[in-house]
KOLLO-594302 format. One record per residue (C-alpha): x, y negated, z negated; residue in one letter; chain. Coordinates in Angstrom, 3 decimals, always signed. Each point is the difference from the previous one (the first is absolute). Example, Ala and Ser with C-alpha at 12.3 -4.5 7.8 and 13.67 -1.06 7.14 Angstrom:
+----------+----------+----------+---------+--------+
:       c1 :       c2 :       c3 : residuo : cadena :
+----------+----------+----------+---------+--------+
:  +12.300 :   +4.500 :   -7.800 :       A :      A :
:   +1.370 :   -3.440 :   +0.660 :       S :      A :
+----------+----------+----------+---------+--------+
% end
This chain:
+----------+----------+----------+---------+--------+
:       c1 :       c2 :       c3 : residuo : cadena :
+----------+----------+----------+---------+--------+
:   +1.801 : -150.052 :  +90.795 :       X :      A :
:   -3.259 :   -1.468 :   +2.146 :       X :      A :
:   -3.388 :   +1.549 :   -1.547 :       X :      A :
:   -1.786 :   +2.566 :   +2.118 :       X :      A :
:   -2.044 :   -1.017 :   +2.510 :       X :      A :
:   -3.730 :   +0.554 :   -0.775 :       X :      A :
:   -1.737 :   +1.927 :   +3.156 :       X :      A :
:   -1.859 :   -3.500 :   +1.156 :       X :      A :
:   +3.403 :   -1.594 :   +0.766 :       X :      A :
:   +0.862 :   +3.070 :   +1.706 :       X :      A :
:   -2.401 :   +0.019 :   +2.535 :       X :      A :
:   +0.197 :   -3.913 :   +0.283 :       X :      A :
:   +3.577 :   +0.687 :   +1.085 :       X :      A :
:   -0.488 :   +2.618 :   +1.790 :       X :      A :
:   +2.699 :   +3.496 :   -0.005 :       X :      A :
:   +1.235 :   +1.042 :   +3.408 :       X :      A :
:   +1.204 :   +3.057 :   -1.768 :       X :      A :
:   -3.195 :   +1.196 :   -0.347 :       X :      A :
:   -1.630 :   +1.970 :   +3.106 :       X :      A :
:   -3.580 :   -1.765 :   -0.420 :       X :      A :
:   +1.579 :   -3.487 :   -0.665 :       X :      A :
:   -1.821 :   -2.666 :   +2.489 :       X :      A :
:   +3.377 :   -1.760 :   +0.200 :       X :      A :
:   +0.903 :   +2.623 :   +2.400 :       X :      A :
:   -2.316 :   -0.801 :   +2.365 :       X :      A :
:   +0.822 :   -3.855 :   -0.159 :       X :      A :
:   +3.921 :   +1.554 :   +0.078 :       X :      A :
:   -0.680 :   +1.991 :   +3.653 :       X :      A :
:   -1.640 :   -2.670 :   +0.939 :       X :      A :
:   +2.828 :   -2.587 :   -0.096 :       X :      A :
:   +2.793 :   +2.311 :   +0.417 :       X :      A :
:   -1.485 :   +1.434 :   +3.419 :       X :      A :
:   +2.177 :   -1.008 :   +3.056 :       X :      A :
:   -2.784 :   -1.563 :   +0.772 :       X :      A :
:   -0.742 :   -1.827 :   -3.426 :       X :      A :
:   +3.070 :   -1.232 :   +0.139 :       X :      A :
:   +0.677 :   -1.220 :   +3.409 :       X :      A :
:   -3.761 :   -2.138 :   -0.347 :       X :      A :
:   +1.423 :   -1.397 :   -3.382 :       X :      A :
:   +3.195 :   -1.186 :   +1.687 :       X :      A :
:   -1.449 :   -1.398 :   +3.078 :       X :      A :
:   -2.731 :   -1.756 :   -1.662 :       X :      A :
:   +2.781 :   -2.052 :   -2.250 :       X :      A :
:   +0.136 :   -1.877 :   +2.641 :       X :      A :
:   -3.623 :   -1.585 :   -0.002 :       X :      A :
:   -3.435 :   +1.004 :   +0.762 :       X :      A :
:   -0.187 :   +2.316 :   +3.757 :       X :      A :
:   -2.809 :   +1.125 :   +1.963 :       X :      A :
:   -0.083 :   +4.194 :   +0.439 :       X :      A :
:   +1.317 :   -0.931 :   +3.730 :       X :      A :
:   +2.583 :   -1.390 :   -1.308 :       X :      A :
:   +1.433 :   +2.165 :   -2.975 :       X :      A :
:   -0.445 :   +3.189 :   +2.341 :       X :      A :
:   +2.191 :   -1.713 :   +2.146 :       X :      A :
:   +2.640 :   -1.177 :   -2.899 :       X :      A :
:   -0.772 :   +3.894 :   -1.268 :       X :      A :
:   +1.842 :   +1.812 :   +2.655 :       X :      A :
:   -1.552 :   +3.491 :   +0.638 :       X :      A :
:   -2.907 :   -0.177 :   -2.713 :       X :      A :
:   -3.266 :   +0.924 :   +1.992 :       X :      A :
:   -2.790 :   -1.849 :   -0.247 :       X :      A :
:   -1.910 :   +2.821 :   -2.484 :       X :      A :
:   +2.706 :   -0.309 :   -2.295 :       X :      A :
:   +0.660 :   -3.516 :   +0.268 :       X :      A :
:   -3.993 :   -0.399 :   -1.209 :       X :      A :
:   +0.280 :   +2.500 :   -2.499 :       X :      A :
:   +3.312 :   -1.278 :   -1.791 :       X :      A :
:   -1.738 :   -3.106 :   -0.103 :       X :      A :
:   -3.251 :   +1.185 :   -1.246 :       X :      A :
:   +2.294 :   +1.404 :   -3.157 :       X :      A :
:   +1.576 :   -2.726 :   -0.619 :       X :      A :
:   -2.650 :   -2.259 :   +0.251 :       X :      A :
:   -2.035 :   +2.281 :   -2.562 :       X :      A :
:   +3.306 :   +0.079 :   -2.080 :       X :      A :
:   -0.655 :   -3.839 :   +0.053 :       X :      A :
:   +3.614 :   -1.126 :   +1.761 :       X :      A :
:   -1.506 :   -0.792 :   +3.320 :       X :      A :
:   -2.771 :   -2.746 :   +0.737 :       X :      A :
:   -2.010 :   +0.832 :   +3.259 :       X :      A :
:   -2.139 :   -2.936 :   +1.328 :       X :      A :
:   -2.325 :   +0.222 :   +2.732 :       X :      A :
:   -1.713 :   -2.737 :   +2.611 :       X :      A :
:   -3.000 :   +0.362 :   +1.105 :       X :      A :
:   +1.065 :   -0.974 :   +3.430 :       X :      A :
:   +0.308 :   +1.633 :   +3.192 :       X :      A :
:   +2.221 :   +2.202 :   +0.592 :       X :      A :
:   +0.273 :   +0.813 :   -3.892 :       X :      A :
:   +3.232 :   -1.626 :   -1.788 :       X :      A :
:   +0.967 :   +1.941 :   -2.602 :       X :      A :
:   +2.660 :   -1.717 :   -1.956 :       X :      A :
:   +2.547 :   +2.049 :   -2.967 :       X :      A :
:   +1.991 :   -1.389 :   -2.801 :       X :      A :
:   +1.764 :   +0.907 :   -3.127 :       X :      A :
:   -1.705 :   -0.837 :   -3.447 :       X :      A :
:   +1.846 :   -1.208 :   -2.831 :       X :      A :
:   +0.333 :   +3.689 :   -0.925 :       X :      A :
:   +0.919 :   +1.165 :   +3.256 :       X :      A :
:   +2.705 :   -2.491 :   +0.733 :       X :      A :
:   +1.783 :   +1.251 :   -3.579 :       X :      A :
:   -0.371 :   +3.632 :   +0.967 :       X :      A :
:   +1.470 :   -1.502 :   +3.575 :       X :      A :
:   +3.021 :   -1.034 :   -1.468 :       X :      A :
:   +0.644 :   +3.303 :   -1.720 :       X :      A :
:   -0.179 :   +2.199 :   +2.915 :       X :      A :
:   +2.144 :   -2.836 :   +1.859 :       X :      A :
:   +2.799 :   +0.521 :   -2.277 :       X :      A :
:   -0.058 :   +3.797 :   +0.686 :       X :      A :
:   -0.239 :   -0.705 :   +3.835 :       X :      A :
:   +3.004 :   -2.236 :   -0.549 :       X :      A :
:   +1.563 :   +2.641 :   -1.749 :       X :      A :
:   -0.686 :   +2.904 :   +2.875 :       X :      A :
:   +1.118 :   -2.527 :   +2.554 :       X :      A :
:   +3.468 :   -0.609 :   -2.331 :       X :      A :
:   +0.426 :   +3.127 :   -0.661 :       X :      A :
:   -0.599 :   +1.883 :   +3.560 :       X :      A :
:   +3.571 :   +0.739 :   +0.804 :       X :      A :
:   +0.590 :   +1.827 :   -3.360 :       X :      A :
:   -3.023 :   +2.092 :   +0.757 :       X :      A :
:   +0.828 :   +0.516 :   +3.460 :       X :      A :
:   +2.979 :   +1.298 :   -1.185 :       X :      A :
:   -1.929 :   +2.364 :   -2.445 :       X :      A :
:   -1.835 :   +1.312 :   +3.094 :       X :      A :
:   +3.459 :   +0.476 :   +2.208 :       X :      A :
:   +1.305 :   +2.266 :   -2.866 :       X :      A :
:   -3.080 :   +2.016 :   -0.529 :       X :      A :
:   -0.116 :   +0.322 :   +3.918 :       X :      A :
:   +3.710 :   +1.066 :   -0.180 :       X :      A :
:   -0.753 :   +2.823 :   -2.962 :       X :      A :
:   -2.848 :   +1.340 :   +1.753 :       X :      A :
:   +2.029 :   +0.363 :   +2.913 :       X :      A :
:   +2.992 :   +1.301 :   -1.310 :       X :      A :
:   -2.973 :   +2.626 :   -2.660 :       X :      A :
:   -1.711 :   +0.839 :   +4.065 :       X :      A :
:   +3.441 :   +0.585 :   +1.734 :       X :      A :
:   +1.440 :   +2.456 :   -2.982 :       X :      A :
:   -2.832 :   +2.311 :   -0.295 :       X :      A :
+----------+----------+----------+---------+--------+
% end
């Protein structure tokens, strides 16, 4: 049986159980559509914003900045700027970021796997709904 953990090593951790835990925040944060279309696209190597709105399809530009702003604070993105004109803003992952990258990628692998049993889900709930609307 593993000893108790003493309240310091709790809160090191971290308890996503727990409504005021800050791991929740660093949880939305990489779990957002967003989050984790960023973290996948920037596997591939450091992109300009240009660029990973483009590779983003259908993130705006507000949300693009502000998923990046999060993850940046979260400390998985790196954003460099030049002090050139135009401004060249430049994103990549951290160490930390391209772990966390790999983690959501095996869950987008997984979705993408596993569409056609879920589209199948959705086709029988369609079905029962129908079949619920038509009987009443």
């Amino acid at each position: 049986m593993e000893p108790a953990m003493t309240l310091s090593q709790k809160l090191e951790r971290g308890d996503l159980m727990v409504s005021a835990c800050p791991s929740r925040d660093v949880l939305k944060h990489l779990t957002s559509r967003w989050g984790v279309l960023v973290l996948i696209a920037l596997q591939s190597g450091t992109q300009r914003f240009s660029e990973l709105r483009r590779r983003v399809g259908g993130v705006s530009e507000r949300m693009l900045a502000q998923t990046l702003q999060w993850l940046e604070g979260d400390g998985m993105v790196e954003r460099r700027a030049y002090k050139i004109v135009p401004p060249h803003v430049e994103y990549t992952l951290t160490p930390l970021g391209r772990e966390a990258a790999a983690k959501v990628q095996d869950l987008a692998d997984w979705i993408e796997i596993s569409l056609p049993r879920i589209a199948q889900h959705w086709e029988a709930v369609e079905q029962g709904t129908e079949q619920i609307t038509k009987g009443s």
